[in-house]
NUSE-889591 format. One record per residue: z, x, y of N, C-alpha, C in turn. Coordinates in nm, 4 decimals, padded with zeros to 6 digits, always signed. Example, Ala and Ser with C-alpha at 12.3 -4.5 7.8 and 13.67 -1.06 7.14 Angstrom:
n_zz, n_xx, n_yy, ca_zz, ca_xx, ca_yy, c_zz, c_xx, c_yy
+00.7800, +01.3190, -00.5690, +00.7800, +01.2300, -00.4500, +00.7800, +01.3200, -00.3300 $
+00.7080, +01.2850, -00.2250, +00.7140, +01.3670, -00.1060, +00.7870, +01.2900, +00.0030 $
//
This chain:
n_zz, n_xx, n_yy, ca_zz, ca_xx, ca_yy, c_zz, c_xx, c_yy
+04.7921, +09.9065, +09.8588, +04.8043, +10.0056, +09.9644, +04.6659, +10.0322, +10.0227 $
+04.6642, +10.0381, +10.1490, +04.5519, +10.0694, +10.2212, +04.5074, +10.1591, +10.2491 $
+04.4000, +10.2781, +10.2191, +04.4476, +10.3984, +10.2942, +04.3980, +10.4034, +10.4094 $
+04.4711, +10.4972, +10.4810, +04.4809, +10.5434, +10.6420, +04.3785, +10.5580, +10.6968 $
+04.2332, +10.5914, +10.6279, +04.1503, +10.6717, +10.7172, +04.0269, +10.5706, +10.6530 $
+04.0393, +10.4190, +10.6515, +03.9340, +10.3185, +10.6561, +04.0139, +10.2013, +10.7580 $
+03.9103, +10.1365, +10.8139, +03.9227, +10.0618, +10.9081, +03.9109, +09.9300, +10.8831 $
+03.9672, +09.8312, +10.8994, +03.8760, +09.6785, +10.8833, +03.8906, +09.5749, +10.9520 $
+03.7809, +09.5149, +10.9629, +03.7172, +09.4391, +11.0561, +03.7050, +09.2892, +11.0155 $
+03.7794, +09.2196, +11.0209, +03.7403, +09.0586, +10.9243, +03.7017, +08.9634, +11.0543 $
+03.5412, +08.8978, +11.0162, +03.5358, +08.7811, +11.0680, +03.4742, +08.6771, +11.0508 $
+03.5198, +08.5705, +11.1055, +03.5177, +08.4078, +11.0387, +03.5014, +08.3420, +11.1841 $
+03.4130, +08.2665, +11.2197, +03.3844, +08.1341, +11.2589, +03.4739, +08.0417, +11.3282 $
+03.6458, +08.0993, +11.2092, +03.7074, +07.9663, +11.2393, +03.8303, +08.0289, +11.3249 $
+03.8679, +07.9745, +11.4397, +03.9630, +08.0425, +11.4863, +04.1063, +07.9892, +11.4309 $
+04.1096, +07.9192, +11.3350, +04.2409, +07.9213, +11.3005, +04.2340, +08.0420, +11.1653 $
+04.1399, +08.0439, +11.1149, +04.1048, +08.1098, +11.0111, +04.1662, +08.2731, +11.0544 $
+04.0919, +08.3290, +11.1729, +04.1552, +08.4053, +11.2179, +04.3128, +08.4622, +11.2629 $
+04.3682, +08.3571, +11.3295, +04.5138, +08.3409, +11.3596, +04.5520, +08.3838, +11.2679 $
+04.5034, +08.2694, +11.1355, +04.6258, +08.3187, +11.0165, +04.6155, +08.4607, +10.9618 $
+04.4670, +08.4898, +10.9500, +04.4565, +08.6919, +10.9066, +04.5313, +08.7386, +10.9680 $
+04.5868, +08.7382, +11.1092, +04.6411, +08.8396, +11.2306, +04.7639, +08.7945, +11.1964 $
+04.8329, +08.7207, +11.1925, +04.9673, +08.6516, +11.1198, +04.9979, +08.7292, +10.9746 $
+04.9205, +08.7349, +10.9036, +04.9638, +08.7643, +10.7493, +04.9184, +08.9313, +10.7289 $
+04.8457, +08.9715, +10.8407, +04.7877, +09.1060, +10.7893, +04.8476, +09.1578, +10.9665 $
+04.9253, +09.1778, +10.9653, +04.9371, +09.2773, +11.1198, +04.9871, +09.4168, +11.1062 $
+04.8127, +09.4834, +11.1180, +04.8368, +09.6124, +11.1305, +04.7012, +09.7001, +11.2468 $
+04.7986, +09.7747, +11.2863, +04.7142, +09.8573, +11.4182, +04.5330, +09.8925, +11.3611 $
+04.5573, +09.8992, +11.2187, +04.3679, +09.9261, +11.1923, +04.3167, +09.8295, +11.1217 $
+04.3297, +09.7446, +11.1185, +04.2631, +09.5690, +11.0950, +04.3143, +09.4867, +11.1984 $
+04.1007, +09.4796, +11.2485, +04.1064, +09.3914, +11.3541, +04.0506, +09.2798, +11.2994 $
+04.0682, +09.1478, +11.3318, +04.0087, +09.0029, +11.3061, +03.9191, +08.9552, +11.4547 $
+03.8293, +08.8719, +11.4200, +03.7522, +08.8515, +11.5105, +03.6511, +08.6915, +11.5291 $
+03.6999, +08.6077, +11.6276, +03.6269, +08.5177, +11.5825, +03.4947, +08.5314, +11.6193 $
+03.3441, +08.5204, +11.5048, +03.2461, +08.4716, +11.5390, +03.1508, +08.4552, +11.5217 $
+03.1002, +08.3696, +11.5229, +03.0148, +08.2994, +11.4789, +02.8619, +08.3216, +11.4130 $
+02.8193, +08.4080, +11.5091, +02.6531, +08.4509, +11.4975, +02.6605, +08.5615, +11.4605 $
+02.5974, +08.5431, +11.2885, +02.5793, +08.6809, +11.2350, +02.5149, +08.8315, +11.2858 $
+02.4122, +08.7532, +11.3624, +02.3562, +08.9062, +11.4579, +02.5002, +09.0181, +11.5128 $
+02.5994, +08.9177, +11.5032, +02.6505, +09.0468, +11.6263, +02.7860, +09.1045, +11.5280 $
+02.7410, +09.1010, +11.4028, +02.8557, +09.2174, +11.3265, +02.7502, +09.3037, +11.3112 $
+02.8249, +09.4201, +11.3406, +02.7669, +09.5269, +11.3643, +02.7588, +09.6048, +11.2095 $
+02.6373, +09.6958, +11.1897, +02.6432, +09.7587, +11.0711, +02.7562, +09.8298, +11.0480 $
+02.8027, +09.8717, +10.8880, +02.8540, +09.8750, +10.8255, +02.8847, +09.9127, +10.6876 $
+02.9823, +09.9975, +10.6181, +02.9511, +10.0713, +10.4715, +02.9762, +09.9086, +10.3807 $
+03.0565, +09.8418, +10.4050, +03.1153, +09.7389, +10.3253, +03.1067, +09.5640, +10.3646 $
+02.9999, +09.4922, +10.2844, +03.0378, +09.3950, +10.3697, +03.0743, +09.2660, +10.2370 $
+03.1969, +09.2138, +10.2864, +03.2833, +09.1379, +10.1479, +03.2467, +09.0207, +10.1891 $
+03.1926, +08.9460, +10.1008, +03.1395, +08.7722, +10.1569, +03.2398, +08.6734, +10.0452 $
+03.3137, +08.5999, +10.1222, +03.4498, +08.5364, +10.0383, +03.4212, +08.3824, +10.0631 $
+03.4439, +08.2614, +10.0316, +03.4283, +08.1553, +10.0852, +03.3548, +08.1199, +10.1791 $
+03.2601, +08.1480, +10.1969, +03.1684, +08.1176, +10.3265, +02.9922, +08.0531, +10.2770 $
+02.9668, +08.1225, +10.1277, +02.8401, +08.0506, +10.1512, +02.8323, +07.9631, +10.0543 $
+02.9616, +07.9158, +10.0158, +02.9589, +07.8245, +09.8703, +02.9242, +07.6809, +09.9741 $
+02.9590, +07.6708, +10.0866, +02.9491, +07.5309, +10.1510, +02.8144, +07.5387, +10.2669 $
+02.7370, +07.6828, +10.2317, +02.5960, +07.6232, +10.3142, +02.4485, +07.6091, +10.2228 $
+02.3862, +07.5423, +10.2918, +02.2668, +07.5004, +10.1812, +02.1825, +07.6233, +10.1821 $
+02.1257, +07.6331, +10.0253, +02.0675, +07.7703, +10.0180, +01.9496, +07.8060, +10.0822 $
+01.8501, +07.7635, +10.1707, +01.8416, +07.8368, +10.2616, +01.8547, +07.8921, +10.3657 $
+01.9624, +07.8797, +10.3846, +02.1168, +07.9709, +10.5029, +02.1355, +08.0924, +10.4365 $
+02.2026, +08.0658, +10.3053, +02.1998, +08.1936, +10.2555, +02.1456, +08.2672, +10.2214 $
+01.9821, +08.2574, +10.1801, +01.8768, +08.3067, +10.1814, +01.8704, +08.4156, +10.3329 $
+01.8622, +08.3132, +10.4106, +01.8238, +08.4037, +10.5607, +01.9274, +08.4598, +10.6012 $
+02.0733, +08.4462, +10.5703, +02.1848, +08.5026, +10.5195, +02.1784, +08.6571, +10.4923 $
+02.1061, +08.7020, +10.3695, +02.1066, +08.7465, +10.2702, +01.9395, +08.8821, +10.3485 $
+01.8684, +08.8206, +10.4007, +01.7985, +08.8611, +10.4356, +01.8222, +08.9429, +10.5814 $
+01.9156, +08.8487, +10.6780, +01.9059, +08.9038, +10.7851, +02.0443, +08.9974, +10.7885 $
+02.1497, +08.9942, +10.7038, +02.2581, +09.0137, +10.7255, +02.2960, +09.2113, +10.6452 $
+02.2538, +09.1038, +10.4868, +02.3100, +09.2450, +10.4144, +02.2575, +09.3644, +10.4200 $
+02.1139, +09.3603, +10.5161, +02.0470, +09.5346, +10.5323, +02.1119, +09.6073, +10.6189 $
+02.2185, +09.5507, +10.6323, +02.3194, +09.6615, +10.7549, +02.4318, +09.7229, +10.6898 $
+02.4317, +09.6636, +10.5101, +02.5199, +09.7206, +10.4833, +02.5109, +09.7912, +10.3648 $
+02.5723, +09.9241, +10.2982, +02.5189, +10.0063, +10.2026, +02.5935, +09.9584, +10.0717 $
+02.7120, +09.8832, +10.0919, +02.7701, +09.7805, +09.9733, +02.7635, +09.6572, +10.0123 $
+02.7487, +09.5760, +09.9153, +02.8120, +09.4313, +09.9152, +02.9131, +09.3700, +09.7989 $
+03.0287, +09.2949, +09.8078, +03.0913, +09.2487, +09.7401, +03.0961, +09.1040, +09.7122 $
+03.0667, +09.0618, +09.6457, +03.0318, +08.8980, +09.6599, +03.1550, +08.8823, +09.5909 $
+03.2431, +08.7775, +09.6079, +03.3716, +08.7054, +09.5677, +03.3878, +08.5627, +09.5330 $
+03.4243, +08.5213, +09.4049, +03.4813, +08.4129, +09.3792, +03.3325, +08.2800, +09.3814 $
+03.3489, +08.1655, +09.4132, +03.2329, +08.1031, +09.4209, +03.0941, +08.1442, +09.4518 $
+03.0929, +08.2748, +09.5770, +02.9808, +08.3056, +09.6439, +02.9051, +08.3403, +09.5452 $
+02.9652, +08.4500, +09.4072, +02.9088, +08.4716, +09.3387, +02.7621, +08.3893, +09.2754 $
+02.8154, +08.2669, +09.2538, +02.6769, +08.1841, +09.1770, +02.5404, +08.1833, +09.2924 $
+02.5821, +08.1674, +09.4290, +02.5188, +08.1692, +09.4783, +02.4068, +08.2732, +09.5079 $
+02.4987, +08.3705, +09.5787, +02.4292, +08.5068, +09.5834, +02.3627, +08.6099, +09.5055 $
+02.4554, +08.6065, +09.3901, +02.4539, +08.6642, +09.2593, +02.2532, +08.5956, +09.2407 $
+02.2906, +08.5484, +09.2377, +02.1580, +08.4505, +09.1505, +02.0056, +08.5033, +09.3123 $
+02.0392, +08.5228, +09.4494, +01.9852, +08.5950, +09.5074, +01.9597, +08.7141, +09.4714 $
+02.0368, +08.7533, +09.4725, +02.0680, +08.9521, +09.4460, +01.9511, +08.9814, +09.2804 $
+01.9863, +08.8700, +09.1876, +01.9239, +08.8990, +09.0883, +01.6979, +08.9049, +09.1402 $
+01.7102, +08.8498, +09.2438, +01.5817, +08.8493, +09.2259, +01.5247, +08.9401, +09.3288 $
+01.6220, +09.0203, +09.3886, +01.6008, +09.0964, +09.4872, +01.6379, +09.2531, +09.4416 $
+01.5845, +09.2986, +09.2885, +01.6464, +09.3819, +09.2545, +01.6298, +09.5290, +09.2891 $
+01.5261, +09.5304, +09.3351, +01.4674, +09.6474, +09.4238, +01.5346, +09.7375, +09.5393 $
+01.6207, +09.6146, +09.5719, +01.6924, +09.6510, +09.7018, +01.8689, +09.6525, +09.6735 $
+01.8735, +09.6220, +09.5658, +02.0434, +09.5932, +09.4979, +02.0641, +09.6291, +09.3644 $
+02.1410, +09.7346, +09.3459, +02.1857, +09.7807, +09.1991, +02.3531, +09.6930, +09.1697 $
+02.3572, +09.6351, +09.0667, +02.5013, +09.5808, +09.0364, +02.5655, +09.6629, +08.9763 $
+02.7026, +09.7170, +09.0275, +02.7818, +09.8323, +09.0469, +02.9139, +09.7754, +08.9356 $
+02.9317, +09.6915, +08.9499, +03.0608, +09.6446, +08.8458, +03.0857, +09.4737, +08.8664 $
+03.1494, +09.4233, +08.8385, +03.2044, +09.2943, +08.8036, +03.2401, +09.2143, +08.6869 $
+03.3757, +09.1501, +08.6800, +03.4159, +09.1412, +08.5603, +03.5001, +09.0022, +08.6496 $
+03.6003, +08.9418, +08.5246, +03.6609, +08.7957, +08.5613, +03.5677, +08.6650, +08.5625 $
+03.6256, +08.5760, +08.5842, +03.5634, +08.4735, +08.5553, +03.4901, +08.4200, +08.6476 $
+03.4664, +08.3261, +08.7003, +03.3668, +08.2645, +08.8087, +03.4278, +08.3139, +08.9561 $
+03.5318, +08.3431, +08.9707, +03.6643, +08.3628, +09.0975, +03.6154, +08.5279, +09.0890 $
+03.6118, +08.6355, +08.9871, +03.6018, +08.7758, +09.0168, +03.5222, +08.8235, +09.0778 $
+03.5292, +08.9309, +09.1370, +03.4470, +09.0094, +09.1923, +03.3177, +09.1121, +09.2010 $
+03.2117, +09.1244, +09.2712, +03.0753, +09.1809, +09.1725, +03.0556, +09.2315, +09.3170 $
+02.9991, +09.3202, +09.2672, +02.9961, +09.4615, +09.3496, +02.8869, +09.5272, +09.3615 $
+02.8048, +09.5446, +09.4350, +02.6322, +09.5976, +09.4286, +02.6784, +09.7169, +09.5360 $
+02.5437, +09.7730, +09.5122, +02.4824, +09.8767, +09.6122, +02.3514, +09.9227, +09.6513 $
+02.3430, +09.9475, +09.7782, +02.2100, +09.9427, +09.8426, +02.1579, +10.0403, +09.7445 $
+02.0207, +10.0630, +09.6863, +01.9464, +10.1498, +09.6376, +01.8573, +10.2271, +09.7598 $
//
């Protein structure tokens, strides 16, 4: 269950990627959005990174990681991203407290801006 009085915003690159969110999730307060250039998601309390940086070379996600997550006061890293980011986040600890995570390589880990 979702509650009523949060909003969400999902976007991906891929416009079929999109289609299918708006297909499987259709509701008046989740919008999907295709696009591309990270500059233009706008800040934000929550930002969930799912399948997206397991297939770019790490210094993408580096500048990723640098240019992206200071807009946001959580981050959730998911499933593969984890090894990636996770292993960022660990050396960036100044700026990221790890808030919870549990499960296996697929679960979820959860920081917050300090």
């Amino acid at each position: 269950v979702w509650p009523d009085h949060i909003t969400y915003t999902g976007y991906d690159a891929s416009k079929i990627a999109i289609e299918r969110a708006k297909k499987n999730c259709n509701r008046e307060d989740f919008e999907f959005i295709v696009e591309s250039n990270w500059e233009n998601i706008p800040k934000s309390d929550l930002l969930i990174v799912k399948d997206v940086l397991c297939h770019w070379p790490i210094d993408l996600v580096t500048e990723f990681y640098k240019e992206v997550t200071k807009r946001f006061a959580y981050l959730a890293v998911i499933g593969v991203e984890r090894i990636t980011m996770c292993d960022i986040l660990s050396n960036h600890d100044k700026e990221w407290k790890f808030v919870n995570g549990k499960g296996t390589q697929y679960g979820v880990w959860l920081y917050k801006r300090k």
